[in-house]
N, C-alpha and C positions, 0 to 999 in steps of 0.2 A: 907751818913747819915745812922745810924746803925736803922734794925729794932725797938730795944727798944726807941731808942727815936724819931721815927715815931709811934708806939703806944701811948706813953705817950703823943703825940701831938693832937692827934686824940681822946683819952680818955677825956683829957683838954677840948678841944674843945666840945667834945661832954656834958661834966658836965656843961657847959656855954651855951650850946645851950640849953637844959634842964631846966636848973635854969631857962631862958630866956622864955623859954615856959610855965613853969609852972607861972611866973609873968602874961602872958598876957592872959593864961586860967583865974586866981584866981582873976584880975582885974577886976574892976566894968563896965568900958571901955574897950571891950575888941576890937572890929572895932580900935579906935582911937588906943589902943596903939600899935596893929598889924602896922598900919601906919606909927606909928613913930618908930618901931623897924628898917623896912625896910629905913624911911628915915635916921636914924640915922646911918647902915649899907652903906648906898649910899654914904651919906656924907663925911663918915670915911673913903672911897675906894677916895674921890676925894682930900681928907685933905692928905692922903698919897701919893699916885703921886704927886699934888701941893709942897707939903714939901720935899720933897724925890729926885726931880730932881737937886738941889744944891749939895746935898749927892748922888748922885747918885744912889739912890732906890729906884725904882717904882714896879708898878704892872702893867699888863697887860689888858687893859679893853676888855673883850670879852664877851660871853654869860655866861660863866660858872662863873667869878669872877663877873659880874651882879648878878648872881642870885643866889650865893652866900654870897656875900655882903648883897642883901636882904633877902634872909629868915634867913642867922644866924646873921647878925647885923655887928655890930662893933667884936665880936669874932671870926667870920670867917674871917675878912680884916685881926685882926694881926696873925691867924692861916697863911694865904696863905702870909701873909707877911714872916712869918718865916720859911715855907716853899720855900722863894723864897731867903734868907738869905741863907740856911742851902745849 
């Protein structure tokens, strides 16, 4: 995988993580929707292994795609999915 398009991965993801951030600072909810950022990041790491093993693409569940999954959501599942594509 060529440096440019590991930055522009990384860039992506960070402008999504960001966006993401700034929804759950500017939110009236902000407890509740940290909550559901994370649940919704869990989810989308178990929706992809579950889907993924007929096709043969999973993800690795360990500490780091844990807690990854939940502080960046669902943008970091398909970041490290496509990271694990490339």
């Amino acid at each position: 995988m060529s440096l440019a398009l590991k930055a522009s991965l990384v860039l992506i993801t960070g402008i999504f993580s960001i966006v993401l951030l700034l929804t759950v600072i500017l939110g009236t909810h902000r407890i509740r929707s940290i909550l559901l950022c994370a649940l919704q990041g869990l989810c989308s790491l178990l929706l992809v292994n579950l889907i993924g093993l007929p096709l043969n693409v999973s993800l690795s569940v360990n500490w780091m795609s844990l807690l990854l999954s939940t502080v960046l959501g669902t943008p970091g599942v398909i970041t490290m999915l496509i990271f694990n594509l490339i």
